[in-house]
N, C-alpha and C positions, 0 to 999 in steps of 0.2 A: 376699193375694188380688189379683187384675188386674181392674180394675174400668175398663171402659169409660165416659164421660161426653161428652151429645152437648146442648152449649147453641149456641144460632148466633143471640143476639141480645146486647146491652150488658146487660140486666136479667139475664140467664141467665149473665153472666159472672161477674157479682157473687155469684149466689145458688150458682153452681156452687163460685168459687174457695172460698168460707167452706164450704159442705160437701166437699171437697178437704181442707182443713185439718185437719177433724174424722175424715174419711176417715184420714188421716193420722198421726192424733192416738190414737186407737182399734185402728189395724190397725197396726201399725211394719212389716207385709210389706207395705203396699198400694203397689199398681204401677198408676200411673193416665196410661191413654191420652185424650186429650181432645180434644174440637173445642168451643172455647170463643176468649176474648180476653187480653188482657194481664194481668189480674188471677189467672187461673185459671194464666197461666203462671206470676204472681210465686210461686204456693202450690206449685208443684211438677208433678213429670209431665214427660210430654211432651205437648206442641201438632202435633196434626195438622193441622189447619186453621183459621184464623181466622175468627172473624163478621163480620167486615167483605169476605169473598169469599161471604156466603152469604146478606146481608141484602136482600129481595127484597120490599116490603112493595106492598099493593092484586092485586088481582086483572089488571089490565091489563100492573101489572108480571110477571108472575111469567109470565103466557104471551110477553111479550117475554125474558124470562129462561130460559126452560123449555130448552134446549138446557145450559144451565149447570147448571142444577138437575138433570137428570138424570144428567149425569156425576160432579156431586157424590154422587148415590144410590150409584150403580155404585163410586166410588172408597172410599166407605165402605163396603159389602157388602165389599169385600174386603179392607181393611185390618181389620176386625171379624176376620174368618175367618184372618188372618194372626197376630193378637194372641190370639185365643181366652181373651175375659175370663170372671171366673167369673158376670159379670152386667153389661149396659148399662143404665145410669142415663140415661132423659131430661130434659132440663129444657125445659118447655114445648115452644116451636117445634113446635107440632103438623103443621104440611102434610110437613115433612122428618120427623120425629121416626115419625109414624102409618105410615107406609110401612118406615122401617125396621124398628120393631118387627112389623109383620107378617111378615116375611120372616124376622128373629132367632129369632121365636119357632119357625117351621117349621126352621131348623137347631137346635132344641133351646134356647137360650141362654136365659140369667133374665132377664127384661124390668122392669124397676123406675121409677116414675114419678114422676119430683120437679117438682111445679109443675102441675099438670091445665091439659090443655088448656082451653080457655075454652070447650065446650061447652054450657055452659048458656047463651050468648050467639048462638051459633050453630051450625049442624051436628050436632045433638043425635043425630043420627040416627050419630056417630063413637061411643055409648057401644055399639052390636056389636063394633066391632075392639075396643075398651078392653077389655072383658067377655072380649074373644076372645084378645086375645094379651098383655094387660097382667097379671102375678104380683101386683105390690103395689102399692097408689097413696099419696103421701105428698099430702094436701091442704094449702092455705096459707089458706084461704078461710074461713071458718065456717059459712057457707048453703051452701057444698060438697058436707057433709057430706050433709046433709038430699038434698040431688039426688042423691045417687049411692046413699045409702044406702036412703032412703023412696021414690024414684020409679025406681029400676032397681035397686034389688035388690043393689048391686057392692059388697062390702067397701071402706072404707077409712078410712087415718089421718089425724085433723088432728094438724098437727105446730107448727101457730104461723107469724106470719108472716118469713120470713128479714131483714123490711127492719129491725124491729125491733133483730134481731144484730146488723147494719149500723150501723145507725145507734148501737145502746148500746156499742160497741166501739170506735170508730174515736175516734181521737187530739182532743182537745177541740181549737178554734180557739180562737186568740186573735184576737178584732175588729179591736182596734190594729194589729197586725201583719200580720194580711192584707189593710188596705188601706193601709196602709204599702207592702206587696211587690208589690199591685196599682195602687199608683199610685190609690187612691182617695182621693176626698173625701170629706168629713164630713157629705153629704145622704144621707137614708134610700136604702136599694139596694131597686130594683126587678128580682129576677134575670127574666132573657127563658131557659125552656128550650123552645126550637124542634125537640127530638127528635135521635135518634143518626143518623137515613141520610139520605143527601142529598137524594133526593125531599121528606121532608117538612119539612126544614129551608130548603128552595129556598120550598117554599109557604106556612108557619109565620113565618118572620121579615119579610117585606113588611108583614103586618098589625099583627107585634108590634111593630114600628120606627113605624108610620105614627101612634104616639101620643105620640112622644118630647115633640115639643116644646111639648108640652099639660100637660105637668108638668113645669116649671124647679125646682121645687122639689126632685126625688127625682134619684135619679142610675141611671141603666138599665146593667145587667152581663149579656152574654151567656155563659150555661154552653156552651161549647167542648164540644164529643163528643171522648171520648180516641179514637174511631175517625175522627176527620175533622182536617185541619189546617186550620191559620187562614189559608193561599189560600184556602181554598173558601170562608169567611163573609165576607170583603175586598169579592167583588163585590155586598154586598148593603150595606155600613155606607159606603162612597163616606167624606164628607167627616163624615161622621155623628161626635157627640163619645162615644157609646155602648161602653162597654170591653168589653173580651171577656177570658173566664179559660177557659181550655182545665184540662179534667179532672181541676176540683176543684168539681164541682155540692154535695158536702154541704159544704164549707168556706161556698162560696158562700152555701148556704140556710142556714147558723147565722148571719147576718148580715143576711140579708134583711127588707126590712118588710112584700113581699110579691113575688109569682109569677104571671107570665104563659105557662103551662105547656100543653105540647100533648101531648094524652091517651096514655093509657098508665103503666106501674108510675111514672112520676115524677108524676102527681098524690099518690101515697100517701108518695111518699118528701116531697112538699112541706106534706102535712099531718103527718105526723110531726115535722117540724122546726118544727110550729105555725107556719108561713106562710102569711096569708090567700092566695089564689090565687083566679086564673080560668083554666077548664080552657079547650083551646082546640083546635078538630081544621079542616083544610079539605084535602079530598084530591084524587086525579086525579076528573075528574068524573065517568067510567065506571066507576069502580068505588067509587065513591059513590054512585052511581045503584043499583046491584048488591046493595050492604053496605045499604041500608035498606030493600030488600024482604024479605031473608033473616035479618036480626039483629032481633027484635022486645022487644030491653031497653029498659026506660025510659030510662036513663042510660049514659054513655060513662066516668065515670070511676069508678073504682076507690071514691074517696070514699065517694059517696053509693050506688051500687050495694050496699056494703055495710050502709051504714046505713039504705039503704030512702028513703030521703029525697032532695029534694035541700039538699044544704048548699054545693057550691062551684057558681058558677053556670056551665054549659058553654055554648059561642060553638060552632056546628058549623056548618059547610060557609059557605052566606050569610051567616048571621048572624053570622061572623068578617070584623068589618069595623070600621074605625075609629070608626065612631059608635057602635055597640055596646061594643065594648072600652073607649072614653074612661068613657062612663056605666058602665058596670059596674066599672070598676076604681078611679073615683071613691067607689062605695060600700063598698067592702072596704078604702080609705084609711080611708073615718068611723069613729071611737075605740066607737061603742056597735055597727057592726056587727061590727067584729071581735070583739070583748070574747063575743059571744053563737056565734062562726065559733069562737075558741078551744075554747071549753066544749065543743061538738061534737066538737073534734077528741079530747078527751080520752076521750069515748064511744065515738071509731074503734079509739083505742088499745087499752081497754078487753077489745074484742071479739075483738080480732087473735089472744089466746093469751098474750102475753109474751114473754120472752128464752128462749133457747135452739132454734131449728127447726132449725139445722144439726146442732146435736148431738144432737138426738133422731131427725133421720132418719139418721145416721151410724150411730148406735147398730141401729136397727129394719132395715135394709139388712144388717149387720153381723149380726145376730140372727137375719134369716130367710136368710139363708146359711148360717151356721152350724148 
């Protein structure tokens, strides 16, 4: 079968390329067009277009980008129609994703949903298009379920979380040898991930940096974005002694003693590798201003939104400041706050589903085609 797949972020590349695999794995006719990142190309297919030509994040941005983004719409309307898959698979990316499936759905095409937009955070008012042009939704969530199913009414599956596969999959590190090859020392690693796009990696690493030399003791390691080279992080580390390892964040995180991490699916991948962390967000200020009249979540990360709680402490907008950051990240060092930060995380794990979501949504995509 010719299975279309539209991710246009670094999280969506990752969850895309492992279901690719299984796509793969399951179907030996499967013919997979894609707009995804490096990884989705290592699994196979062809790459239409990159996520790093599509990544457009805040509301300020995206109306300075909006001439791009539209032709990106238009360019994919018709290589869709050129390809004629038996079904397009979204993977989140909801503002590009919603619009195309409206349109797929009026030319007839299977509409299949891997990753739910984050509507229960905002824009709730996007479950008529879902209801309207979305076939089948694969959930990653577990309080998902309950929203879509008990307060709208919409069929769907939980399938487990993909970071899970991620993470129980990928090749074990060995410590010795990764700071052997990164030229590390033998102080505890403080990974810094400052985010995949430039915008908030430019605003993320001034406050993550501003505490270096408040802790002689640990040794700070910047996670590189595989979509950014190491020019772009250069003008911000100057004479700084702060190492950088470009696009090997879980290597990094089996290593780590803990995480100064700016919001989004890499808080969940840093509690999964049981790394104490502090969550960390500061954005353009107008669409900041914007996101907090419209978004009425208690929490920003993934974490604790799950757990109802809060367990990692989040640093948002002002309160992402050196004085904050030093005192909060002094307490996730202390030996009894982490010991009670682990425990938590094993309750996140718990909840997630377990192994397998690529292969159970391969399977169920596979199934309702069939």
């Amino acid at each position: 079968m010719k299975y279309y797949i539209i991710a246009g972020e670094a999280s969506g590349d990752l969850h895309g390329a492992n279901l690719m695999k299984e796509l793969f794995k399951q179907d030996p006719e499967a013919n997979i067009r894609f707009w995804g990142g490096d990884l989705m190309q290592q699994a196979g297919g062809t790459l239409v277009k990159h996520y790093r030509d599509l990544a457009f994040m805040g509301f300020a941005e995206v109306i300075q980008n909006l001439k791009t983004i539209l032709n990106n719409i238009k360019f994919c309307k018709q290589d869709i129609l050129s390809f004629q898959p038996e079904v397009i698979i979204y993977i989140d990316y909801p503002g590009f994703n919603m619009r195309i499936a409206e349109w797929a759905k009026k030319q007839g095409f299977k509409n299949h949903y891997y990753i739910s937009p984050q509507i229960w955070a905002w824009k709730e008012s996007r479950i008529k298009a879902i209801k309207r042009d979305v076939d089948h939704m694969y959930i990653i969530l577990p309080f998902e379920k309950d929203f879509y199913e008990k307060k709208h009414n919409f069929a769907v599956e939980f399938v487990g979380h993909p970071l899970i596969d991620a993470i129980h999959n990928r090749k074990t590190t060995d410590p010795a040898s990764f700071r052997k090859e990164h030229n590390l020392d033998d102080r505890p690693v403080i990974a810094l991930l400052p985010g995949s796009r430039k915008q908030e990696i430019a605003k993320m690493l001034e406050g993550m940096l501003s505490v270096v030399n408040d802790f002689p003791d640990y040794q700070f390691v910047i996670a590189g974005a595989p979509s950014q080279d190491y020019s772009f992080y250069q003008q911000f580390l100057g004479s700084s002694s702060v190492k950088f390892i470009s696009n090997k964040t879980y290597d990094l995180l089996s290593i780590s003693h803990a995480a100064l991490v700016t919001s989004g699916t890499a808080t969940l991948e840093t509690a999964l590798f049981k790394v104490p962390e502090l969550v960390c967000y500061k954005g353009n200020w107008i669409s900041y201003q914007i996101a907090k009249r419209i978004i009425t979540l208690k929490y920003i990360s993934l974490v604790n939104l799950i757990l109802d709680k809060e367990i990692v402490k989040e640093l948002i907008q002002d309160d992402f400041n050196k004085k904050n950051i030093k005192a909060e990240l002094q307490k996730i060092l202390a030996p009894d706050y982490r010991a009670n930060l682990l425990n938590q995380y094993d309750l996140l794990e718990q909840q997630l589903g377990g192994i397998g979501a690529s292969q159970k949504t391969a399977a169920l995509i596979i199934k309702h085609l069939t």
